[in-house]
C-alpha positions in Angstrom: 0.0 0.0 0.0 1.4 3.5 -1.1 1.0 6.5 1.3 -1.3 9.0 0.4 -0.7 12.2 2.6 3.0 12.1 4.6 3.3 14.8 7.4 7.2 15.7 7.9 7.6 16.9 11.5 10.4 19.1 12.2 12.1 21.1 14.7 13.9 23.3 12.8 17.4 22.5 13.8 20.1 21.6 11.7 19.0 18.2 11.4 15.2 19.1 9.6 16.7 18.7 6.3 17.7 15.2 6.8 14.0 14.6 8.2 12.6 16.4 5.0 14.7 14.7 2.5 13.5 11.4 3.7 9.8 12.3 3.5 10.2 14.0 0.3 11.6 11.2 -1.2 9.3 8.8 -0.1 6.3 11.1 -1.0 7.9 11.4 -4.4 8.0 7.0 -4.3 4.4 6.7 -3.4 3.1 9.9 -5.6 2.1 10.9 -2.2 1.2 14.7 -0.4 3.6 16.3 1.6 3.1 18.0 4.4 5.5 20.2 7.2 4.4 20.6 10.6 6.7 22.3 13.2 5.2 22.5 16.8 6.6 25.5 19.0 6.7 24.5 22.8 5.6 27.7 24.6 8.2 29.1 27.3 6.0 28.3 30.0 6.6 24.5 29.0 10.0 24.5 29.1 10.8 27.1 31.6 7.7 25.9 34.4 7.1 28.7 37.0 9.2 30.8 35.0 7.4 34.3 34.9 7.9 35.4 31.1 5.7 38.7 31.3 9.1 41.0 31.6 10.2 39.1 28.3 7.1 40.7 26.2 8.8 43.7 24.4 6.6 46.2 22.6 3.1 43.9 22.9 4.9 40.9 21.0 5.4 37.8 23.3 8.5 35.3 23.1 6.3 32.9 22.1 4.5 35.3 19.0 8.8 36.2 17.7 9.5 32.5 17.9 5.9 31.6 16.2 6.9 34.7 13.2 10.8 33.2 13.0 9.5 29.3 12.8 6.8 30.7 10.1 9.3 31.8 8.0 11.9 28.9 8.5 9.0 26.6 7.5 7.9 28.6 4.3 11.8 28.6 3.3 12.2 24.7 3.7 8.7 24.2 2.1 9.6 26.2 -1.0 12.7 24.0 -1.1 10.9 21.0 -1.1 8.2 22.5 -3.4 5.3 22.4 -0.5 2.7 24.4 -1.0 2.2 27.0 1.7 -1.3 25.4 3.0 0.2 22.1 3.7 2.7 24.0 6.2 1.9 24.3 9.8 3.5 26.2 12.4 1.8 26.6 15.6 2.3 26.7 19.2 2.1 23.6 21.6 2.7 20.4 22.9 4.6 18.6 20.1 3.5 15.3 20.6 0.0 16.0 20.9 -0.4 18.2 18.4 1.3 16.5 15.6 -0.7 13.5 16.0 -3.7 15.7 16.2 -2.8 17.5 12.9 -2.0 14.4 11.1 -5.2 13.0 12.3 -7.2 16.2 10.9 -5.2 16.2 7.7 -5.5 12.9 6.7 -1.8 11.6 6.9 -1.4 8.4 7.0 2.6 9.0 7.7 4.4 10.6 10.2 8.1 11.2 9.5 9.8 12.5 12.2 13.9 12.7 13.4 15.3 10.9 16.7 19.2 10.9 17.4 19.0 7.8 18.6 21.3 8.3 21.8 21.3 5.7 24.0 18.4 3.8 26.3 14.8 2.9 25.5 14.0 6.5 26.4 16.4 7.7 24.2 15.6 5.3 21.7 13.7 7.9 19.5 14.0 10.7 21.8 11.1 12.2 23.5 9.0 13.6 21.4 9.3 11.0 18.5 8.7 8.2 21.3 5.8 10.6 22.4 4.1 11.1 19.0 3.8 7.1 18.8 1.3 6.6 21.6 -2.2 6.6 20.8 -1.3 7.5 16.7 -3.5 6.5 14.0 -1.0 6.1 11.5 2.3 4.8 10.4 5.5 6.7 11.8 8.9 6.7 10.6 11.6 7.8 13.2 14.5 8.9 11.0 17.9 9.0 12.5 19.7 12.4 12.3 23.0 12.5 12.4 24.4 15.4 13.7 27.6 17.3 12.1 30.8 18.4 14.3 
């Protein structure tokens, strides 16, 4: 069976590309969609208890800059990979979540998303690609980045 709709998830570090070029290719394979999601986690997230108010400069949150910046990183790779601007996503949330939730409302019936692979069960796929595979509807594909330097 040949995928129909493939949702790329990135993070936009150096490694995307690798996670890109791997869905790309197999969309091209299977004559299949291609999606690009990228999920930012709001400061509160990663910084708990953390009072980010001060950080707000001129009325534009951390989160609302980092939204913009990831917007633009995303329509960038997506013109790269010749994606057309509605099947990008850029929001901000729980990863996890929130890429299974999207590739649920889109239709994708693959998930490929990039795990370094470090060491452990934990580790396995790292968190958020070990996350995304709980309670997912569809196929995932955990593609190990390798990371330069």
């Amino acid at each position: 069976m040949a995928y129909q709709h493939i949702l790329a998830a990135i993070d936009l570090s150096e490694e995307s590309p690798q996670v890109l070029d791997k869905a790309s290719s197999l969309a091209a394979v299977s004559g299949a969609e291609l999606s690009i999601v990228s999920v930012i986690r709001p400061l509160t997230q990663v910084y708990g208890g953390l009072d980010v108010t001060p950080l707000a400069a001129g009325g534009v949150s951390f989160e609302q800059e980092a939204l913009q910046q990831a917007s633009t990183q995303v329509r960038s790779l997506a013109a790269r990979y010749r994606v057309p601007g509605e099947r990008t996503h850029v929001f901000i949330g729980a990863p996890a979540h929130d890429i299974r939730a999207l590739a649920e409302r889109i239709g994708a019936d693959l998930i490929v998303v990039g795990t370094h692979g470090r060491h452990g069960l934990g580790l396995l796929l790292g968190s958020t690609a070990n996350t995304i595979l709980h309670g997912v509807g569809c196929d995932v594909l955990a593609v190990r980045v390798r990371i330069d330097g």
